[in-house]
VEXGUDO-501976 format. One record per residue (C-alpha): residue in three letters; x, y, z. Coordinates in Angstrom, 2 decimals. Layout:
VEXGUDO-501976
site resn: ALA, u: X, v: Y, w: Z
...
***
This chain:
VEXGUDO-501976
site resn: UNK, u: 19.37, v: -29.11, w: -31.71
site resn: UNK, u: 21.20, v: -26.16, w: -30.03
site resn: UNK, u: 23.22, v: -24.33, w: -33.63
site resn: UNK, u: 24.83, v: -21.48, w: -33.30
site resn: UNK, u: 24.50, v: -20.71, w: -29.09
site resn: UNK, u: 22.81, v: -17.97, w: -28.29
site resn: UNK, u: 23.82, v: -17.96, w: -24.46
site resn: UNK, u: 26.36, v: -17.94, w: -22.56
site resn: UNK, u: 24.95, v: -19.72, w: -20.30
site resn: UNK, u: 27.00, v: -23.36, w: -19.05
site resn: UNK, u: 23.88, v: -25.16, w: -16.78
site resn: UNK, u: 20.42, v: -25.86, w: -17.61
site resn: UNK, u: 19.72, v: -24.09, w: -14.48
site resn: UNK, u: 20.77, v: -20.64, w: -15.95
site resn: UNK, u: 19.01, v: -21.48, w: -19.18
site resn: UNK, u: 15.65, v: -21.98, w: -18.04
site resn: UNK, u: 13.44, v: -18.70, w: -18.17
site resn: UNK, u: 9.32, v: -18.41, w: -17.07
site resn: UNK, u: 7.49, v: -18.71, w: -19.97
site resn: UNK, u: 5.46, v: -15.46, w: -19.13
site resn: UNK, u: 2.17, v: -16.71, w: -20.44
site resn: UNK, u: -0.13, v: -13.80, w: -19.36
site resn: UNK, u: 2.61, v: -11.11, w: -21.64
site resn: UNK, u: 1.29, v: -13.29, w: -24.84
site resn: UNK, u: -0.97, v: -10.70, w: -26.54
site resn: UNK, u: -4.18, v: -10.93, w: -28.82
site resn: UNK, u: -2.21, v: -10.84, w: -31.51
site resn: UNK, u: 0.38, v: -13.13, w: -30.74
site resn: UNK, u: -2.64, v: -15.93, w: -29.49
site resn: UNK, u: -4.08, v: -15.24, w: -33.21
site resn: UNK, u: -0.59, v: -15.65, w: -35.21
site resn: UNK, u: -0.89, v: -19.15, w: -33.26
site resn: UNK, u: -4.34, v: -19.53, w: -34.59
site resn: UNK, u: -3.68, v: -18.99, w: -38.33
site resn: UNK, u: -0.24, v: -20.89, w: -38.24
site resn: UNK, u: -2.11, v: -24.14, w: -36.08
site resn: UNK, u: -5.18, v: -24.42, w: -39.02
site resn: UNK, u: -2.95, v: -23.97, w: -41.81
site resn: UNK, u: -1.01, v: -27.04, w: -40.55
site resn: UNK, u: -3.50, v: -28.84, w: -39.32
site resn: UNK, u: -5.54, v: -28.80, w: -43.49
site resn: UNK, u: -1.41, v: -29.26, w: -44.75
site resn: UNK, u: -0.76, v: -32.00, w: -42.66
site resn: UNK, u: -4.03, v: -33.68, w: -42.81
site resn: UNK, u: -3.54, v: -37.47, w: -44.05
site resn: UNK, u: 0.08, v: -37.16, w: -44.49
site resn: UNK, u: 1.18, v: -37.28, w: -40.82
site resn: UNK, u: 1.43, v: -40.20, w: -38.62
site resn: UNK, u: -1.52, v: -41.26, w: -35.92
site resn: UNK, u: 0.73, v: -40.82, w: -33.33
site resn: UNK, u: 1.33, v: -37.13, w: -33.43
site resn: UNK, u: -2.52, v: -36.13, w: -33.77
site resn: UNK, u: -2.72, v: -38.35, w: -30.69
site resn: UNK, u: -0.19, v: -36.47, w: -28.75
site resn: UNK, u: -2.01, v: -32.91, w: -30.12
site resn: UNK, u: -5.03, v: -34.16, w: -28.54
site resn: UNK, u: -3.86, v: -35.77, w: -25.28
site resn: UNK, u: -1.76, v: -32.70, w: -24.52
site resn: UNK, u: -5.02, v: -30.28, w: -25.86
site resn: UNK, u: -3.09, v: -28.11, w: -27.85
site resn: UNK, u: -5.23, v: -26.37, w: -29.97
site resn: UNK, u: -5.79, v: -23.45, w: -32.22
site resn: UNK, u: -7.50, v: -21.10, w: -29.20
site resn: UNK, u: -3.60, v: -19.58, w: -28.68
site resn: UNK, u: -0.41, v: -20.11, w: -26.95
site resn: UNK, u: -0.23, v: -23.18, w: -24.79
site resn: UNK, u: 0.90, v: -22.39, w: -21.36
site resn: UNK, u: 3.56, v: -24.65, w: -20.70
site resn: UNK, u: 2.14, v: -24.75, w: -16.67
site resn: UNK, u: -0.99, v: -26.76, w: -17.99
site resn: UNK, u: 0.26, v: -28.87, w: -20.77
site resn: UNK, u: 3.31, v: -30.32, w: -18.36
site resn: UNK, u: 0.36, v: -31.33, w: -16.16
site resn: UNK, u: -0.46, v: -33.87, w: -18.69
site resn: UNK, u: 2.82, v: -34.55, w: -20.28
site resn: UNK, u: 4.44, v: -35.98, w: -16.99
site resn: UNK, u: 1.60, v: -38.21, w: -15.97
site resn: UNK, u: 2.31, v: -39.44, w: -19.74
site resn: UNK, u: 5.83, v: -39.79, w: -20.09
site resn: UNK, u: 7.62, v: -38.04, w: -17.37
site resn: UNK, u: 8.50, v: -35.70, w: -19.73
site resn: UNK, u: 8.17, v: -32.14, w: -19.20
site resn: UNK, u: 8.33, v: -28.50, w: -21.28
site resn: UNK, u: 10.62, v: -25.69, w: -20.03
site resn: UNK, u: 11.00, v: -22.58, w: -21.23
site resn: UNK, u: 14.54, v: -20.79, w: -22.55
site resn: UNK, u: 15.45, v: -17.42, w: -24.37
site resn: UNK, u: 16.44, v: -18.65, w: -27.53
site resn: UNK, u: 19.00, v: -20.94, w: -29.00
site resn: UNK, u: 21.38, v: -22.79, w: -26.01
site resn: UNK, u: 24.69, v: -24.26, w: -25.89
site resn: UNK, u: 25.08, v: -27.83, w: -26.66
site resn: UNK, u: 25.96, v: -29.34, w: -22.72
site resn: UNK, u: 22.42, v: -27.98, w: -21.37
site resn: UNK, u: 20.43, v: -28.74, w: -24.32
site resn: UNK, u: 21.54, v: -32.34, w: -24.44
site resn: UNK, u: 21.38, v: -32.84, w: -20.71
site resn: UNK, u: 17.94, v: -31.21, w: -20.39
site resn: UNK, u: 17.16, v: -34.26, w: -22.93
site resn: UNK, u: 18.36, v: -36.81, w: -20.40
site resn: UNK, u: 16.53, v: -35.10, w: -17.82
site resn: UNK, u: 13.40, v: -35.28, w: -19.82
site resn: UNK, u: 12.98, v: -31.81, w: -20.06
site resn: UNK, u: 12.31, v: -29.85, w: -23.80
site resn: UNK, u: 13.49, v: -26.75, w: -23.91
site resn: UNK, u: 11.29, v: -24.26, w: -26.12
site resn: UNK, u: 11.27, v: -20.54, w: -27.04
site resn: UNK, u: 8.73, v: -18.42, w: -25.75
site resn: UNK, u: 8.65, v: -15.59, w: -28.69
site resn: UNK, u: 6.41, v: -16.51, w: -32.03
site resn: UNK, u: 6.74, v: -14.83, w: -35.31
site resn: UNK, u: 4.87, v: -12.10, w: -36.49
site resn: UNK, u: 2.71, v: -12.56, w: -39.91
site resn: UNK, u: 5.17, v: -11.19, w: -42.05
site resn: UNK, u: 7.28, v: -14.18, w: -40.98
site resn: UNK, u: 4.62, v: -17.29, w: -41.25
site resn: UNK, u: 6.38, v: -18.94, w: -43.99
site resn: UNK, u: 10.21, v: -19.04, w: -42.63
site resn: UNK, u: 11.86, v: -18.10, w: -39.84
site resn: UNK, u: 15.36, v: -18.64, w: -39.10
site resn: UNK, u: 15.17, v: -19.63, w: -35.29
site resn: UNK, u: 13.17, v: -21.78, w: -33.78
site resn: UNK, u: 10.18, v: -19.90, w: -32.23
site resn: UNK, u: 7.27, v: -21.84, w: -29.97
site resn: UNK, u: 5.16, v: -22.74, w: -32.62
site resn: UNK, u: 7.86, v: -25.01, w: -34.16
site resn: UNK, u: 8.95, v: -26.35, w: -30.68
site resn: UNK, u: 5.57, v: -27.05, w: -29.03
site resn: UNK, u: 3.57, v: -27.45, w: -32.61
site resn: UNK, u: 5.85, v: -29.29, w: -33.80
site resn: UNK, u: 7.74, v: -31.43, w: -30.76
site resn: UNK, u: 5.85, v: -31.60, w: -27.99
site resn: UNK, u: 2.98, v: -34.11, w: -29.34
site resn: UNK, u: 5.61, v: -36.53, w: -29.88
site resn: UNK, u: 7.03, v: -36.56, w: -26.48
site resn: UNK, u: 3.14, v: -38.23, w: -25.25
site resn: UNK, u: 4.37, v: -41.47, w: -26.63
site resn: UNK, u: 6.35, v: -43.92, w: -24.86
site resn: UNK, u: 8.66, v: -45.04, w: -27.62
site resn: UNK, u: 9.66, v: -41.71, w: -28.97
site resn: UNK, u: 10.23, v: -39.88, w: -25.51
site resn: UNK, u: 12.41, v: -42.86, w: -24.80
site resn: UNK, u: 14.80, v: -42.13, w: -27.86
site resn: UNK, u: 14.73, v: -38.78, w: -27.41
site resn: UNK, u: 15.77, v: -38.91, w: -23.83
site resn: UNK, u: 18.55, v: -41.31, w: -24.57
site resn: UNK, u: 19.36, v: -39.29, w: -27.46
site resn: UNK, u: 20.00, v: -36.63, w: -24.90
site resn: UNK, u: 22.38, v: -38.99, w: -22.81
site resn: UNK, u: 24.01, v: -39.85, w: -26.17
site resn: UNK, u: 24.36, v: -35.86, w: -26.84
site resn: UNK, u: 26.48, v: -35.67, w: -23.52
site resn: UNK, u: 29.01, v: -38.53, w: -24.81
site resn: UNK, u: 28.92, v: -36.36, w: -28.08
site resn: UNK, u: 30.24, v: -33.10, w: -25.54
site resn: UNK, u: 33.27, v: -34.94, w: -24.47
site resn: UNK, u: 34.18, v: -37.38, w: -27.55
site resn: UNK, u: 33.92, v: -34.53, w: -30.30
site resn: UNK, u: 31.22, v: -36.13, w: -31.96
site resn: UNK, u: 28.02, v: -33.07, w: -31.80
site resn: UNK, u: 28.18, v: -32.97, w: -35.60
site resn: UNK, u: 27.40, v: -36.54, w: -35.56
site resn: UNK, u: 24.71, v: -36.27, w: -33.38
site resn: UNK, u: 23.44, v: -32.87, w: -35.29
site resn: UNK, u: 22.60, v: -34.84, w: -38.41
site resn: UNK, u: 20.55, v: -38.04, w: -36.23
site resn: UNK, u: 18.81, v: -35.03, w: -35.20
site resn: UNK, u: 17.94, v: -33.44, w: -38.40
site resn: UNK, u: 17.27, v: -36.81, w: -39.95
site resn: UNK, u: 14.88, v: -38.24, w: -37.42
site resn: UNK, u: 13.51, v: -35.58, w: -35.12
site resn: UNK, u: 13.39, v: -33.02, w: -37.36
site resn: UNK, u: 12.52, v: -34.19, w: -40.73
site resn: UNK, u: 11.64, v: -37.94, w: -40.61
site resn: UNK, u: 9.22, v: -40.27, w: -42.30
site resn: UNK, u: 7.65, v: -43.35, w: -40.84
site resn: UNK, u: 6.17, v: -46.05, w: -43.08
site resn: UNK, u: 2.86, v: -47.11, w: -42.11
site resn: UNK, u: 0.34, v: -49.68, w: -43.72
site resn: UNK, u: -1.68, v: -46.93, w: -45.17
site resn: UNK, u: 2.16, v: -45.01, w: -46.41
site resn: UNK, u: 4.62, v: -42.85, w: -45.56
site resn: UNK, u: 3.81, v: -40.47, w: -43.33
site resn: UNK, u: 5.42, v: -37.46, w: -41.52
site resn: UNK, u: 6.80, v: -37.11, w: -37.97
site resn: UNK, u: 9.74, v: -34.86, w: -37.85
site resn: UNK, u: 8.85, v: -31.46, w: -35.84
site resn: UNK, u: 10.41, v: -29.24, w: -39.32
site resn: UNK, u: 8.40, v: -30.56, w: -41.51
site resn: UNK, u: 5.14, v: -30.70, w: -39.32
site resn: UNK, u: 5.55, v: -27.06, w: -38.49
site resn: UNK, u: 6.64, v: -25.83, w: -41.93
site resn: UNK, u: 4.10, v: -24.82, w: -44.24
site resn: UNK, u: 6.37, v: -24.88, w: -47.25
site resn: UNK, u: 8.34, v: -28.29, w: -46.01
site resn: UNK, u: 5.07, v: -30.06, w: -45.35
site resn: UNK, u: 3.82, v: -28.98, w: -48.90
site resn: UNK, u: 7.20, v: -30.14, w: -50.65
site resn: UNK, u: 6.58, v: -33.52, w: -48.74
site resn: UNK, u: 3.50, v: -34.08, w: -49.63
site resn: UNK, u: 3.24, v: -32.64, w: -53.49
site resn: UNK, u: 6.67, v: -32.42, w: -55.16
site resn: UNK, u: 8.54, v: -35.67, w: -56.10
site resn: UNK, u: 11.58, v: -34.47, w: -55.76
site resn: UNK, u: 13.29, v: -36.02, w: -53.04
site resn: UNK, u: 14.71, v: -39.21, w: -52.13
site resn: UNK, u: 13.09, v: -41.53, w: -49.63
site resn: UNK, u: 15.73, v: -44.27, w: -48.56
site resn: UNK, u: 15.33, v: -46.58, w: -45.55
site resn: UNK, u: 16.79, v: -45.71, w: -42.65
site resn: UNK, u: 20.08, v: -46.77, w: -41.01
site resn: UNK, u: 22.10, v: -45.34, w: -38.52
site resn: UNK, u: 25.52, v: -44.96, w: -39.90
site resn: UNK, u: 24.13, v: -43.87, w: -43.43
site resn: UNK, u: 22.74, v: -41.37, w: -41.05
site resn: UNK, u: 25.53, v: -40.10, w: -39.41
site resn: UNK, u: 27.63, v: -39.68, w: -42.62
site resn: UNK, u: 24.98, v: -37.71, w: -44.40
site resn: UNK, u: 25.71, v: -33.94, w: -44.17
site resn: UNK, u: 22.44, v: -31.79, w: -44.92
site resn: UNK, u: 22.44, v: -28.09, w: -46.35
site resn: UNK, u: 20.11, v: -25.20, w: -43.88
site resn: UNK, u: 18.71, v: -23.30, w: -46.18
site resn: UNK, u: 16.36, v: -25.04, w: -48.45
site resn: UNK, u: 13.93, v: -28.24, w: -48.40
site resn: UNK, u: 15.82, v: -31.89, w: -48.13
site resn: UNK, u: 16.89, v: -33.54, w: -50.71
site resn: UNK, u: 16.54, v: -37.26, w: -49.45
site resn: UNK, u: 14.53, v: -38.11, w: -46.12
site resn: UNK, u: 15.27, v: -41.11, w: -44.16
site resn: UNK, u: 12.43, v: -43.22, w: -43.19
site resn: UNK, u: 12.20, v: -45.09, w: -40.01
site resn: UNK, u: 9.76, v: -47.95, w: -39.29
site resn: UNK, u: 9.06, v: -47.85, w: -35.78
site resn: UNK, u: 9.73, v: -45.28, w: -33.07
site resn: UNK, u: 11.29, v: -48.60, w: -31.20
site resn: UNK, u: 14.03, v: -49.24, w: -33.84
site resn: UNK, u: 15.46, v: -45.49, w: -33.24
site resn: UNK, u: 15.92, v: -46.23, w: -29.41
site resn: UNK, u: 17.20, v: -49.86, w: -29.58
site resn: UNK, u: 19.50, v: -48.49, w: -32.64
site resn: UNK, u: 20.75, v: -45.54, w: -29.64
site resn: UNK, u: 20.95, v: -48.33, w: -26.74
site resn: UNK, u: 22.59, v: -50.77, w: -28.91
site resn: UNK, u: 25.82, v: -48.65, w: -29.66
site resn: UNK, u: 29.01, v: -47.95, w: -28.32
site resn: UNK, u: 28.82, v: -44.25, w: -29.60
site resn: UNK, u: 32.20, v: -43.39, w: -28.25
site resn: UNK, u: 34.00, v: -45.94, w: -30.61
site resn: UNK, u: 31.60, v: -45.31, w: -33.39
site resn: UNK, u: 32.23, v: -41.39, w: -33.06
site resn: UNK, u: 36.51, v: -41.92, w: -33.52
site resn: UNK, u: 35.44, v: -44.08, w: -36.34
site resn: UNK, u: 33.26, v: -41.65, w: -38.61
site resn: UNK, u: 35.65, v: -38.68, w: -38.29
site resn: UNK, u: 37.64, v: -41.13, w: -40.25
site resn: UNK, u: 35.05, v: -40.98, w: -43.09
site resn: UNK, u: 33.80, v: -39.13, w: -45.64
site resn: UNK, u: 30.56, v: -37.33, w: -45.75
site resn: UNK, u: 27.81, v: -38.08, w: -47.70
site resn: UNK, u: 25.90, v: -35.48, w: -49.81
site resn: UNK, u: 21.87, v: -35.41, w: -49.53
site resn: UNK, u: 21.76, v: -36.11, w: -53.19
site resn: UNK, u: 23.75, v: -39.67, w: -53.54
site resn: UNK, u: 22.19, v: -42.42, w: -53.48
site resn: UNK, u: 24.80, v: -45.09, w: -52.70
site resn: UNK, u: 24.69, v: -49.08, w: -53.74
site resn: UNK, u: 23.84, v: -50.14, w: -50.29
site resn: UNK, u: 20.76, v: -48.18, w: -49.40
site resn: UNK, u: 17.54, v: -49.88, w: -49.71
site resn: UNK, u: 15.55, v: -46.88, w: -52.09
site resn: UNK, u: 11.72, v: -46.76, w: -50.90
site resn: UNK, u: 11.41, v: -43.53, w: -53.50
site resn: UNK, u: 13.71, v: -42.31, w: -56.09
site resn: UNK, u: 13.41, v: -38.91, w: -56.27
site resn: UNK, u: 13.21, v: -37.12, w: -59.67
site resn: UNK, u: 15.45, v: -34.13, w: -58.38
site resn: UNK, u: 13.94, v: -31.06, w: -59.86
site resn: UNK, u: 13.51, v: -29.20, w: -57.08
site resn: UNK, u: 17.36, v: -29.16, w: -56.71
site resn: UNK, u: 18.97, v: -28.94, w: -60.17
site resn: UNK, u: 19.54, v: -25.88, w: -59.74
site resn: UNK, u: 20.45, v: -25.72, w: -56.21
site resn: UNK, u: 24.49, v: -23.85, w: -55.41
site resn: UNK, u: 26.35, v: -26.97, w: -54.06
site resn: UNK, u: 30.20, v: -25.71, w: -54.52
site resn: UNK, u: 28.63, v: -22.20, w: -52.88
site resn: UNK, u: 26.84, v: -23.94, w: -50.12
site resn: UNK, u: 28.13, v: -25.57, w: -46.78
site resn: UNK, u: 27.49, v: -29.25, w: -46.42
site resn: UNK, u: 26.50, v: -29.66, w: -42.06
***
C-alpha cells in the first residue's frame, strides 16, 4: 500500500525503474542471506503451506537478491503475475492500477545490518520475501489483482483509507486457520523478525474472524505490533468477498461510521483468541493516530 508518496510520478509507466541487479554488492547479497535464515527458523511451523510453496516454485532463496528478470520467468507461467521494480514509495493511482495489471511493484534498495530489525519503508526483502510467494497461487493473485481494480474505484469515490486498512488486515498482517492452526500469511509479519516473534510467542493480541466491514471500520496504529489480527479461512473467501460488493455504495456508507479501535472487541465478532493485552497496556492511544 502506497503511504505517504514518494513520487511525483502520475503513470505506472514513469514509476517503473530497472532493478539494476548486477549494482547489488557482496554485502548487500549477504544482508539478504542473514535476514532470509532468520525468517525462515522464525517462521518455521507458524506460516501457511502455501507461502513455502510459492518460496520454492519461484526459487527464492538465501544465495542473495533475486533478480526480478528470472523470478518473473516463473511467476507469469504461474499466475500471469509479474514483479517490477520502482524507487520507493508511489502514489496511490499507479500502485493500485499496477495491481489490476498484475504487476507488484517492489523497491530495489535493502537495509543495511544496523537496520535488520525495523525499517520504516518498505525495502525488497519485505516486498519480494515477504509478497511475492503469495502471488504463485491462484486464489490469492486473484484477490490481489481485483483488489487493485477495487483500489482504482477507491481513487475516484474517496474511499483509499478504506481500502488502506483491507490491506493492512489481509495482505499485510493476516492469519489463515488451517486444520493443523492458525497460521501466518500477511507479507509484515512474514518479513518481520520482531512481528513474526510477537505472533508466534506473546498472547497478547486478539484473533477475531474475519469480515469485511469489521475490516474496513478498524483503524490500525504504524508504529508498533497489532493489537487484534483478522483471520481469514480461505484465500477464495477474500476474492468472492471483493467481487461480491458494490464498493462504491459501501464506500459513501462507511464515511458515515465510526472507526473502530484495534483493541475493541465488539458483540458481533466471532473471537477465535482473546487476547490478554499486555503487550499494549501501556501503549499512548490519546498521543497516537488511529489510520
Amino acid at each position: 500500500m502506497p503511504g505517504h508518496a514518494l513520487l511525483t510520478a502520475q503513470t505506472v509507466e514513469e514509476c517503473i525503474i530497472d532493478q539494476g541487479w548486477e549494482r547489488y554488492t557482496p554485502e548487500d547479497h549477504a544482508i539478504w542471506r542473514v535476514l532470509f535464515e532468520r525468517q525462515q527458523r522464525t517462521l518455521r511451523g507458524h506460516v501457511c503451506q502455501e507461502y513455502l510453496d510459492g518460496l520454492a516454485a519461484l526459487g527464492i532463496g538465501p544465495e542473495g537478491v533475486p533478480n526480478f528478470a528470472r523470478m518473473n520467468e516463473r511467476l507469469r507461467r504461474l499466475t500471469g503475475w509479474e514483479v517490477v521494480a520502482v524507487p520507493g514509495l508511489i502514489p496511490s493511482r499507479p500502485f493500485f492500477q499496477m495491481l489490476a495489471n498484475r504487476q507488484f511493484p517492489a523497491g530495489t534498495f535493502i537495509r543495511s545490518r544496523e537496520q535488520l530489525d525495523y525499517l520504516e519503508e518498505p525495502d525488497v526483502f519485505h516486498d519480494v520475501f515477504g509478497h511475492v510467494p503469495l502471488l504463485t497461487n491462484p486464489a490469492y493473485a486473484d484477490y490481489m489483482n481485483e483488489y487493485g481494480r477495487i483500489g482504482l474505484v477507491a481513487v475516484e469515490t474517496k474511499g483509499v483509507k478504506f481500502l488502506a486498512r483491507l490491506n493492512w488486515y489481509t495482505i499485510e498482517f493476516g492469519l489463515i486457520r488451517k486444520p493443523e492452526g492458525i497460521r501466518i500469511y500477511g507479507a509484515g509479519i512474514v518479513s518481520s523478525f520482531g512481528e513474526a516473534k510477537y505472533v508466534v510467542d506473546d498472547p497478547s493480541a486478539h484473533h477475531v474472524a474475519f469480515n469485511l466491514e469489521r475490516v474496513l471500520r478498524t483503524g490500525y496504529y504504524i508504529d508498533d505490533f497489532q493489537a487484534t489480527y483478522f483471520v481469514i479461512d480461505r484465500f477464495e473467501d477474500l476474492f468472492d468477498l471483493l467481487s461480491g460488493t458494490d464498493f462504491t455504495k459501501r464506500f459513501e456508507e462507511l464515511r458515515a461510521l465510526p472507526a473502530h479501535t484495534p483493541f475493541d472487541i465488539l458483540p458481533q465478532d466471532v473471537v477465535i483468541r482473546k487476547g490478554t493485552g499486555h503487550f499494549w497496556r501501556d501503549f499512548p492511544v490519546a498521543k497516537a493516530k488511529l489510520k
